[in-house]
MARFI-589692 format. One record per residue (C-alpha): x, y, z. Coordinates in steps of 0.5 Angstrom, whole numbers, padded with zeros to 4 digits. Layout:
N
R    xx    yy    zz
R     X     Y     Z
...
//
This chain:
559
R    xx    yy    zz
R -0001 -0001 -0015
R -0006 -0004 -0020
R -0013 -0008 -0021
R -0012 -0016 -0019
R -0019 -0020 -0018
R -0018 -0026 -0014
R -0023 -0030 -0011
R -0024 -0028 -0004
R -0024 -0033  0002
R -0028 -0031  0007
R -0027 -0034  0013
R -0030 -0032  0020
R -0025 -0029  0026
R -0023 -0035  0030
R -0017 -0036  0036
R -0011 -0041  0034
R -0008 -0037  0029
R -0007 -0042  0023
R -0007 -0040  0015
R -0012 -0038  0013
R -0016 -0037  0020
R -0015 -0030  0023
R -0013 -0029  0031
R -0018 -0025  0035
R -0015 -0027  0041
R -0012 -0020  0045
R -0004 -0020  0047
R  0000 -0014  0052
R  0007 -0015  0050
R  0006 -0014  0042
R  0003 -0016  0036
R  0005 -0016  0028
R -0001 -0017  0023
R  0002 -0018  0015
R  0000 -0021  0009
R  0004 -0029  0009
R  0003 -0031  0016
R  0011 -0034  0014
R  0013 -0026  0015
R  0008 -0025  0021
R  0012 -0030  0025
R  0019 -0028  0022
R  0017 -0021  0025
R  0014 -0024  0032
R  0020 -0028  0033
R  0023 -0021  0033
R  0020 -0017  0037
R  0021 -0024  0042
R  0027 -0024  0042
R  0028 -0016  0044
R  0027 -0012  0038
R  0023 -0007  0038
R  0018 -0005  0032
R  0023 -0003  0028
R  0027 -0009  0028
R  0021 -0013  0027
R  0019 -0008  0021
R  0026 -0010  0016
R  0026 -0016  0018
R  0019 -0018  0016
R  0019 -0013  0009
R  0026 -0017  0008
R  0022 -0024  0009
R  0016 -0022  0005
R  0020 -0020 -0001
R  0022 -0028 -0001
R  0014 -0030  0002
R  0011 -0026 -0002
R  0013 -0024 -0008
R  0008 -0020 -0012
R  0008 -0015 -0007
R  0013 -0015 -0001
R  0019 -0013 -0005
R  0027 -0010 -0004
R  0026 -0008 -0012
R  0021 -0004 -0009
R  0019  0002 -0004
R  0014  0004  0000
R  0013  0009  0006
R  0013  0008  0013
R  0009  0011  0019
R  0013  0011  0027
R  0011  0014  0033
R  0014  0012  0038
R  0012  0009  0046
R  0013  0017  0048
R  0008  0020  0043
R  0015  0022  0037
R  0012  0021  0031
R  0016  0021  0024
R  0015  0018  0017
R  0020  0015  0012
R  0019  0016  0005
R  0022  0011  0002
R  0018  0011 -0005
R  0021  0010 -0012
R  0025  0016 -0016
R  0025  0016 -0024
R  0031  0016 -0027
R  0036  0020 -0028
R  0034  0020 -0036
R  0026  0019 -0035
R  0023  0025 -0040
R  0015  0028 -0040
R  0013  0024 -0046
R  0017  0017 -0045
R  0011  0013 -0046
R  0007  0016 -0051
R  0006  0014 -0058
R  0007  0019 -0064
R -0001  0022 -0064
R  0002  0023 -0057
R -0003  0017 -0055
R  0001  0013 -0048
R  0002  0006 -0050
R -0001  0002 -0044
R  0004 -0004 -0043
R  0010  0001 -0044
R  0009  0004 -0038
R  0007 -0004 -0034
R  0011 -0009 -0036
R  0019 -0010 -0038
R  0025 -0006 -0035
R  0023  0002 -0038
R  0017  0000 -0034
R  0022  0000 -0027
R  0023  0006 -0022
R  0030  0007 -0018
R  0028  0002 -0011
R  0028  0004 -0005
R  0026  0000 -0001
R  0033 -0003  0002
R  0035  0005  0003
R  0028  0005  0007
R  0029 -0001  0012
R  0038  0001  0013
R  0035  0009  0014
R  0030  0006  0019
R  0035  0001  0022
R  0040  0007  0023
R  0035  0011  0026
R  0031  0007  0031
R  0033  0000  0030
R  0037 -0003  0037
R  0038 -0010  0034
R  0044 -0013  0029
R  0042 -0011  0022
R  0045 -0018  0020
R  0040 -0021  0025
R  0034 -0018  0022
R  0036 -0021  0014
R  0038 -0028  0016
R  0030 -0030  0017
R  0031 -0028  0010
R  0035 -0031  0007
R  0033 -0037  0010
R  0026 -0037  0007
R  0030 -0036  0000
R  0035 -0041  0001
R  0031 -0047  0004
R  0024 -0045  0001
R  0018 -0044  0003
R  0012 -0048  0002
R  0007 -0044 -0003
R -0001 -0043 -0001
R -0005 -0045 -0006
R -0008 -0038 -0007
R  0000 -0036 -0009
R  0000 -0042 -0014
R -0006 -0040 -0017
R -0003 -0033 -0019
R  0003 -0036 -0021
R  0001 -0041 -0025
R -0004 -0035 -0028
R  0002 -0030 -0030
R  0006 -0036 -0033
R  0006 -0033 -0039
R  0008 -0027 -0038
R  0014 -0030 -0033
R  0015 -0033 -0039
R  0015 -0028 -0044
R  0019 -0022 -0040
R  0025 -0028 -0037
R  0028 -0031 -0043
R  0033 -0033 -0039
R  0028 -0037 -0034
R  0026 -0035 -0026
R  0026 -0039 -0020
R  0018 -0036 -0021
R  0017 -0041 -0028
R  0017 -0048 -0026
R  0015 -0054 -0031
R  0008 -0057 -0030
R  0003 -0052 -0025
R  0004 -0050 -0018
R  0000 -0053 -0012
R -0001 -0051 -0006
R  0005 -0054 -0002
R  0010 -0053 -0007
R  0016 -0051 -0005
R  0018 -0044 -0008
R  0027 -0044 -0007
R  0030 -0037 -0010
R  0038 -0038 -0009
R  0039 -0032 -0013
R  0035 -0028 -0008
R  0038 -0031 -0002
R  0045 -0030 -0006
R  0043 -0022 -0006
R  0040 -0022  0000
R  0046 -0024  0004
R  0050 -0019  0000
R  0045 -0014  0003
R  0046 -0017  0011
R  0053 -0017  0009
R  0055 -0011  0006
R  0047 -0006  0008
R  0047 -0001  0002
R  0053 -0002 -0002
R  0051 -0010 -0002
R  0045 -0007 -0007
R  0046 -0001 -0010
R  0053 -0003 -0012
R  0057 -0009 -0014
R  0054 -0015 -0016
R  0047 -0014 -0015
R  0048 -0007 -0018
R  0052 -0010 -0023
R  0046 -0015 -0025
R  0040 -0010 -0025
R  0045 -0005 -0031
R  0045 -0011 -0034
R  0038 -0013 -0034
R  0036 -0005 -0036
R  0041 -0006 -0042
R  0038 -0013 -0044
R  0032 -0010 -0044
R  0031 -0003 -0047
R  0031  0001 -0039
R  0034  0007 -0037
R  0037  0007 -0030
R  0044  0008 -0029
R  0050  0006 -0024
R  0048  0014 -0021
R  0041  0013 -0021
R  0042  0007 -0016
R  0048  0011 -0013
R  0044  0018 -0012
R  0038  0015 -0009
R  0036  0016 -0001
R  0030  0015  0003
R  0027  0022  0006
R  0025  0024  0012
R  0019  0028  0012
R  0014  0030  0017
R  0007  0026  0018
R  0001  0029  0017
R -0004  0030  0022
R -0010  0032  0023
R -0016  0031  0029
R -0024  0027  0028
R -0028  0028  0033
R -0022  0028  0039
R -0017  0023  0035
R -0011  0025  0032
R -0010  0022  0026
R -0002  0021  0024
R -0001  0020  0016
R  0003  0020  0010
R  0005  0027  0007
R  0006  0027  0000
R  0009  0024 -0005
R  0004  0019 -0002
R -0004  0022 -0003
R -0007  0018  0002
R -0006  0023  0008
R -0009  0029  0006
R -0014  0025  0003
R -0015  0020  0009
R -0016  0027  0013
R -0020  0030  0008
R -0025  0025  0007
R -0025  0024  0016
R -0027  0031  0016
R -0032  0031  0011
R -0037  0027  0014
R -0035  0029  0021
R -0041  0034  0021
R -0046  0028  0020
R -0049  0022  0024
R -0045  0017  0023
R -0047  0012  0028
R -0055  0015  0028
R -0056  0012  0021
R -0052  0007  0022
R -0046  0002  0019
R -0048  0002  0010
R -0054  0005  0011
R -0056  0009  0005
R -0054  0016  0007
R -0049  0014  0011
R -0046  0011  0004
R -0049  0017  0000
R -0045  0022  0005
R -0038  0018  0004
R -0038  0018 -0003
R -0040  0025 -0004
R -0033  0026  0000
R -0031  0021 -0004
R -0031  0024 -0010
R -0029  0031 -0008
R -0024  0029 -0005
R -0020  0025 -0011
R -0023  0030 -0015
R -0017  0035 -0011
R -0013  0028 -0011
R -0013  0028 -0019
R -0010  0037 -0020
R -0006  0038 -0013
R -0002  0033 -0010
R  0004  0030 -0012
R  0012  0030 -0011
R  0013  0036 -0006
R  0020  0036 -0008
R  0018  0038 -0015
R  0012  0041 -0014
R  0009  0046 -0008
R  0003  0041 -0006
R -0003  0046 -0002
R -0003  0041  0004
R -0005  0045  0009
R -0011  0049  0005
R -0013  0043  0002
R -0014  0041  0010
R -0018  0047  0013
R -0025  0047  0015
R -0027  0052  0011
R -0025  0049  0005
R -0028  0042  0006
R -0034  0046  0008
R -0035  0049  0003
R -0033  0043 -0001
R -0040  0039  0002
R -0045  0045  0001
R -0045  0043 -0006
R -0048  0036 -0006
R -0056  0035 -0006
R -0059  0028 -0002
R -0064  0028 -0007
R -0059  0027 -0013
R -0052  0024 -0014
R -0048  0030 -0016
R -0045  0028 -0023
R -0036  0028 -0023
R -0037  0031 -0030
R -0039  0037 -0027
R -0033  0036 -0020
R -0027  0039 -0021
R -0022  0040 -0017
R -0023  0046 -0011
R -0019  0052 -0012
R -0013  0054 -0007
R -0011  0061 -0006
R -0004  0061 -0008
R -0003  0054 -0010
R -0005 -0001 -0017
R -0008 -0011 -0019
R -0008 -0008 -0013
R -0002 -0012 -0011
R  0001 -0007 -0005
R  0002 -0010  0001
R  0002 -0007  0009
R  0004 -0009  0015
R  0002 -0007  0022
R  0007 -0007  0028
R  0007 -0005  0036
R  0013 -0008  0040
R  0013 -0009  0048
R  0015 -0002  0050
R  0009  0001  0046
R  0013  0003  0039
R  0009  0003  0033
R  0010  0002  0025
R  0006  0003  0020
R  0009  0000  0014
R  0005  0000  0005
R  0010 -0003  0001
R  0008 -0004 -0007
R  0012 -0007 -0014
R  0006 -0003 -0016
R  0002 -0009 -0021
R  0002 -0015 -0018
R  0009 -0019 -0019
R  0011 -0011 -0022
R  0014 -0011 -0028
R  0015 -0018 -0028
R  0022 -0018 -0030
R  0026 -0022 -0025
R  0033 -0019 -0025
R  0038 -0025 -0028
R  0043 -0027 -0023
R  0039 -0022 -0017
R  0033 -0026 -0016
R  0028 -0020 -0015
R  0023 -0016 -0019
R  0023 -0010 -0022
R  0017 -0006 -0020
R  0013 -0003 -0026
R  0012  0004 -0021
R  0012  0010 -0027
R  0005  0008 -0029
R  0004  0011 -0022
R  0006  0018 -0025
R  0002  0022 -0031
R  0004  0019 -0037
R -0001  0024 -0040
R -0004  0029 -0035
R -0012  0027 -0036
R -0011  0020 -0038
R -0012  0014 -0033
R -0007  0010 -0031
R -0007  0002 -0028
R -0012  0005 -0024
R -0016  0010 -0027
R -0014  0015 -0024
R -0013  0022 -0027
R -0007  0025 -0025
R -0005  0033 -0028
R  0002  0036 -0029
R  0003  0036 -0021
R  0005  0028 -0023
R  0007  0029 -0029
R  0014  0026 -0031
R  0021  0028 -0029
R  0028  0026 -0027
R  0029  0024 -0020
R  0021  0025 -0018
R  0018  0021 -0014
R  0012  0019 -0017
R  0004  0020 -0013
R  0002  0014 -0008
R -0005  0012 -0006
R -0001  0008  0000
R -0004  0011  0007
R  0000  0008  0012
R -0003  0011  0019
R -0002  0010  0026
R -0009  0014  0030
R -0007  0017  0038
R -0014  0017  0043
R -0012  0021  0049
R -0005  0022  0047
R -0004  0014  0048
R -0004  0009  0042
R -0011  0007  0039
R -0009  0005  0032
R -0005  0003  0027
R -0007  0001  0020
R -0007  0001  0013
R -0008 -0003  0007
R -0006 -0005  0000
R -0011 -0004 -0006
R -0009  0001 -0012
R -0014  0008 -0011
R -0018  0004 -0006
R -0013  0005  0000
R -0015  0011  0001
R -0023  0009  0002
R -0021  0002  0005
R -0017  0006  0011
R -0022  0010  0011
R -0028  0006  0012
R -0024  0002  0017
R -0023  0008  0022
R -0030  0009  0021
R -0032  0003  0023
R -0029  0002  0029
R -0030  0010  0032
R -0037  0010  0029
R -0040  0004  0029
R -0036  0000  0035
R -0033 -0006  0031
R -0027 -0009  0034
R -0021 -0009  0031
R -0022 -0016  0027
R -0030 -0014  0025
R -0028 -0007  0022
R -0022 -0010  0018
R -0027 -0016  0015
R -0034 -0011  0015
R -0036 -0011  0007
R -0033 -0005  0003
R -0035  0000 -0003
R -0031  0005 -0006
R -0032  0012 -0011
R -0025  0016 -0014
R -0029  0020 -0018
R -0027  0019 -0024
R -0029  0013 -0027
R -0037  0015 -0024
R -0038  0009 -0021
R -0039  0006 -0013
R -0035  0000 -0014
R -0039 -0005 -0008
R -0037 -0012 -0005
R -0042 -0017 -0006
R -0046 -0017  0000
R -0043 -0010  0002
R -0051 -0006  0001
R -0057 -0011  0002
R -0063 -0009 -0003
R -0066 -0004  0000
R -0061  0001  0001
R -0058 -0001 -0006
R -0065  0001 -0009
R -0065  0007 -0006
R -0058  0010 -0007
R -0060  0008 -0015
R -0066  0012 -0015
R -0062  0019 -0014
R -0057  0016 -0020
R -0051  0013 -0016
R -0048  0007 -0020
R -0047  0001 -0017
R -0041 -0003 -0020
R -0041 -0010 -0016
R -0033 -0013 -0017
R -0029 -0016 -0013
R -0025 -0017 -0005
R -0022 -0009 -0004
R -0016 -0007  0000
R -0013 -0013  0005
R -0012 -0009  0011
R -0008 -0011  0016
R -0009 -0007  0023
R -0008 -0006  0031
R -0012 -0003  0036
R -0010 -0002  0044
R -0016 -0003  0047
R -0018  0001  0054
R -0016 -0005  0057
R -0009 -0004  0055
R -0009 -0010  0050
R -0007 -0011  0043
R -0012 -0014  0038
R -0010 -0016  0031
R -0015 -0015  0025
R -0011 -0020  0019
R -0016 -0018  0013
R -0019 -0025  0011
R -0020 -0023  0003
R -0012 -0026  0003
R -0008 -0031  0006
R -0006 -0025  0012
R -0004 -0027  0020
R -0004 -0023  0027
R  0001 -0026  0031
R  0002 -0024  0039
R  0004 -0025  0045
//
């Protein structure tokens, strides 16, 4: 999940549901909100049809991967966040593994220094895929429809084309070179002249790999002509995974991580994704605060929050990363105490310096082209799903003859522990490099609980700022009674300790309290739009209310 400034389109919250506007109308028997309104309405026709959220969960990641290609993916992985009509809750770790052949210092150079690109672009940059495993392990477990019937909207999005938007042709056109540079055999990607919005995007060989995966599951993927084709493409250019890298690759289940903030119980990702931990740690953090007092971007309530902030990437940087390899302090991390004794250390009159905010003790021991979709079904079902190539477009090496992209997830680990990544994040050797690891993820996939009942279900796309964006939104609607849609739209900042800036959206601070927080020593850095959530709030009525992020060309559908 790496850095991508694109203009934003800022549109106001409005009923019709047409691309571009976003849908404030309230829906009872369910509701999807996705990054391509083509992939909303798959996952929508879905749910009408008798699927339940599951269902309409592969079937939407199978259609983004063809309607939005830069971050919806099969040569990908994610994870995903369920809890059930009857309050069961689960999560699938379907994140991407390194090969089998991956070592400590793969991409570093002979002073040990990384190589940038060697870790973003090309087929050495490629994790192990897992998203197909994820969505067949999901559909095994909880699915109720015919697997088949979830691929078909798919496949016929890539084979009969779809119209592009005219922020998708703007991408394409700017990566043309790259495109050009890393598919010397051509992809359905590059075309002569410049994409228009309106285009017709037509993948064949996408189509053929996909009804290869409708017809076959997981051996239409991880074995045959498929696999076939992605072998070739690590031998073409210089990868490493193999035929039982692909084999030996399974999605986990994992129990979620919970926490409470001030009587809703939050329900998240555990490691390998950092989100969780650090979503309950921020939320504890700033719970002893007045919040709503001081009100919605007021100085100290943005002071507090960045000075959780900054403790809490701090943690992120030396004590989380793939718990198969690694003995992650969850539950220390998240004990009142401890995030207590974290925030005594900050002063109202000061910003405190990163240089001198180190990771706390514990006894004992990404463009940001991700993209997340929020899903709840008829019966009450919910989904919560982030799923990423990493940088936009991935590695952008489209595999010859299988019409997917590679991912470019290794940069997601530590390639020198201490060295930022995409992101500039710093990672420790908590995430360093090894075979078959998962490598850490910021993805923050939650689904919030009110009274033992649904409340709401959200996460985003963004690099190192989901944590923050997920965070922010929940604040949003708990603490400043924004509805589902204004609490996604609502201006946001972001700190992640290392580098020591406030990263700002224009407009996110006015003047004032700008002046204000840059007297106690806080940088503010204006950039462009952060995170495009994509969220679900029931309300007490007993209605669902989408909230599709306009800094993209994002839609919630119901009905």
């Amino acid at each position: 999940m790496g850095f991508v400034l694109v203009s934003a389109i800022w549109i106001s919250g409005c009923a019709g549901g047409q691309l571009g506007k976003q849908n404030s109308e309230e829906y009872r028997n369910g509701m999807v909100v996705s990054a391509s309104p083509d992939a909303s309405k798959v996952g929508l026709d879905i749910l009408k049809k008798g699927g339940n959220a599951v269902d309409a969960a592969v079937a939407v990641q199978f259609a983004l991967a063809v309607v939005y290609p830069n971050a919806g993916n099969i040569g990908g992985g994610g994870f995903l966040v369920y809890r059930s009509a009857e309050g069961e809750t689960n999560t699938l770790d379907f994140r991407e593994k390194a090969g089998a052949a991956a070592s400590r210092n793969m991409y570093l150079d002979s002073t040990g220094q990384p190589i940038v690109d060697k870790s973003l672009y090309g087929q050495l940059a490629a994790g192990v895929p897992g998203s197909v495993a994820g969505m067949i392990t999901a559909h095994e477990k909880y699915g109720k429809l015919k697997w088949a019937d979830l691929l078909e909207p798919a496949v016929q999005l890539a084979r009969k084309g779809f119209a592009i938007t005219a922020r998708q042709a703007a991408e394409l056109n700017d990566l043309r070179d790259k495109f050009v540079q890393f598919n010397p055999f051509g992809t359905a990607l590059i075309k002569e002249g410049q994409w228009a919005k309106g285009d017709l995007l037509t993948q064949s060989e996408l189509a053929n790999t996909l009804e290869q995966i409708r017809d076959k599951g997981r051996a239409g993927f991880y074995e045959g002509a498929v696999a076939d084709s992605l072998l070739l493409e690590m031998k073409r250019g210089g990868g490493i995974l193999t035929k039982e890298d692909l084999k030996n690759y399974q999605a986990v289940w994992r129990n979620a991580v919970t926490g409470t903030y001030k009587g809703y119980r939050i329900i998240t990702m555990p490691p390998p994704s950092s989100g969780g931990i650090a979503l309950i740690q921020l939320l504890k953090s700033v719970a002893p605060y007045p919040l709503r007092k001081w009100g919605n971007h007021a100085d100290s309530t943005v002071q507090v929050m960045v000075e959780a902030e900054r403790r809490v990437y701090a943690d992120r940087a030396t004590h989380l990363g793939d718990p198969d390899f690694y003995a992650v302090p969850g539950k220390e991390l998240m004990e009142d105490d401890y995030i207590r004794s974290r925030m005594k250390t900050f002063s109202w009159s000061k910003a405190t310096a990163s240089a001198v905010v180190k990771a706390g003790g514990i006894k004992g021991k990404e463009h940001e082209e991700t993209t997340h979709f929020s899903i709840v079904d008829k019966a009450g079902n919910a989904v919560s799903v982030t799923t990423t190539l990493n940088g936009s477009y991935g590695a952008a090496v489209v595999v010859k003859g299988a019409g997917f992209l590679l991912n470019n997830e290794m940069d997601d680990f530590s390639v020198k522990p201490g060295s930022p990544n995409m992101y500039g994040l710093v990672g420790g050797e908590a995430n360093a490099i090894a075979p078959g690891k998962r490598m850490l993820s910021s993805m923050t996939p939650t689904i919030i609980e009110k009274d033992r009942k649904l409340f709401m279900v959200v996460g985003t796309p963004g690099g190192s700022t989901i944590i923050t964006s997920v965070f922010q939104t929940i604040l949003n609607v708990i603490e400043f009674d924004q509805n589902m849609q204004q609490a996604v739209t609502s201006k946001r900042f972001h700190h992640q300790w290392l580098p020591d800036e406030v990263y700002i959206e224009e407009g996110a601070l006015d003047s004032l309290n700008q002046s204000r927080l840059k007297s106690r020593g806080y940088i503010l850095t204006p950039r462009g739009p952060i995170g495009r959530v994509d969220a679900i709030l029931k309300t007490k009525w007993g209605y669902y209310q989408g909230g599709a992020d306009p800094r993209g060309d994002d839609l919630s559908l119901g009905w």
